[in-house]
C-alpha positions as CSV (number, residue, x, y, z in Angstrom):
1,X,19.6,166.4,69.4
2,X,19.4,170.3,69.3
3,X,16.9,169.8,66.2
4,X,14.6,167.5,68.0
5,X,14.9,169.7,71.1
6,X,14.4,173.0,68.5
7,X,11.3,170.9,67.3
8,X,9.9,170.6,71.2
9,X,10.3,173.9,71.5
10,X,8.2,174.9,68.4
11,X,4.9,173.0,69.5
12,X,5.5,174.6,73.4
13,X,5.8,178.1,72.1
14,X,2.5,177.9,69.3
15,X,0.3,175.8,71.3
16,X,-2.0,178.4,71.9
17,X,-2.3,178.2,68.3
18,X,-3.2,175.0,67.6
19,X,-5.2,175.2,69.8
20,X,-7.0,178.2,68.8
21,X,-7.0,176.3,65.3
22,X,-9.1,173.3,66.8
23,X,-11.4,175.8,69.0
24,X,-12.4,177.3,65.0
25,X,-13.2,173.8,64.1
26,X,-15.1,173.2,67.0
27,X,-16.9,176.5,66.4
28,X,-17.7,175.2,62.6
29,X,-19.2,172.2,64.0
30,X,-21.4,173.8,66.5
31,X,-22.5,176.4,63.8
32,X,-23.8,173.6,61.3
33,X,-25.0,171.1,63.6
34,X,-27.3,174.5,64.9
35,X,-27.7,174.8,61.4
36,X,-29.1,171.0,60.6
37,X,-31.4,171.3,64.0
38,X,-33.3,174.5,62.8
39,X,-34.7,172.0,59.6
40,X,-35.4,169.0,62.5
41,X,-34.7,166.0,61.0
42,X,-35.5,166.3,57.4
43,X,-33.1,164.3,54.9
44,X,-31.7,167.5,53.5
45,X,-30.1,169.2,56.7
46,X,-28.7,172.8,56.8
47,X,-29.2,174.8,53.6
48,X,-26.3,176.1,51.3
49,X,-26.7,179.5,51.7
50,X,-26.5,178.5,56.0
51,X,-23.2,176.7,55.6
52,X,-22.0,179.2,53.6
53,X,-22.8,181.9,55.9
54,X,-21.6,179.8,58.5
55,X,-17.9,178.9,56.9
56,X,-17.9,182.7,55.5
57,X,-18.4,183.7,59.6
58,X,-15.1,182.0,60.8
59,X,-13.0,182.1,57.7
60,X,-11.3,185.3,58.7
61,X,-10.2,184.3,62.2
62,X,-9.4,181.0,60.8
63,X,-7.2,182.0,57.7
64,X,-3.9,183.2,59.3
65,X,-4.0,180.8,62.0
66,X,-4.4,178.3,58.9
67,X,-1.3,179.9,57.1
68,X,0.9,180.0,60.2
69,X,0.7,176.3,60.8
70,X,1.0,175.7,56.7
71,X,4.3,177.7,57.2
72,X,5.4,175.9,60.0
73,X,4.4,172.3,58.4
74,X,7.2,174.3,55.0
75,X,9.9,175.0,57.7
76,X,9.8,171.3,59.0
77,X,9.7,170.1,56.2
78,X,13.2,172.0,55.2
79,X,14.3,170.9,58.2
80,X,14.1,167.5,57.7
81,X,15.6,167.8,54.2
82,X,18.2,169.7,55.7
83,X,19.2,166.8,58.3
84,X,19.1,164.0,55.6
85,X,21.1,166.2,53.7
86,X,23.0,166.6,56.6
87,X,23.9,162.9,57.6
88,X,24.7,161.7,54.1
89,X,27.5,164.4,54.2
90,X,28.5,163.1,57.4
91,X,28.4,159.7,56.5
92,X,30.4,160.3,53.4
93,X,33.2,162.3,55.5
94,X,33.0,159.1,57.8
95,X,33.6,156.5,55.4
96,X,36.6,158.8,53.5
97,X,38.4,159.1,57.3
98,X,38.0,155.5,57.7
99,X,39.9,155.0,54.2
100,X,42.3,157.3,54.9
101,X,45.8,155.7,55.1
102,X,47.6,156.2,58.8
């Protein structure tokens, strides 16, 4: 229970980040669909050197909110290993109780 409420507490206190994280996607996709609209509707869209340009504008901002939620994806993940690791040594110390001799 105090992991899933840990867990609750994790997304409440970085929200602001994520969403900041989906703002910089947003931004992206306004960027290259203003990008495709300069060229109208021909077939090739927005050049390479615009999408570069583009991407290159809002990788910095983008790039340690990117790493902050990689390295809270790592310590979930840890977490989780930790409470499987967890129950099978509970388990374990369950089922040598119950064969215990009273």
């Amino acid at each position: 229970m105090h992991i899933l409420l840990s867990s609750v507490l994790q997304v409440k206190e970085n929200f602001e980040r994520f969403i900041s994280c989906k703002s910089t996607i947003d931004d992206i996709h306004v960027r290259l669909r203003k990008a495709e609209g300069d060229y109208g509707d021909s077939a090739d869209g927005a050049s390479t050197a615009d999408m570069v340009a583009a991407v290159t504008d809002v990788s910095p901002p983008a790039k340690p909110l990117f790493m902050y939620v990689l390295s809270i994806k790592t310590f979930l993940q840890a977490l989780e290993i930790s409470c499987k690791d967890a129950r099978v040594v509970l388990l374990s110390a369950g089922s040598r109780v119950q064969n215990m001799p009273c």
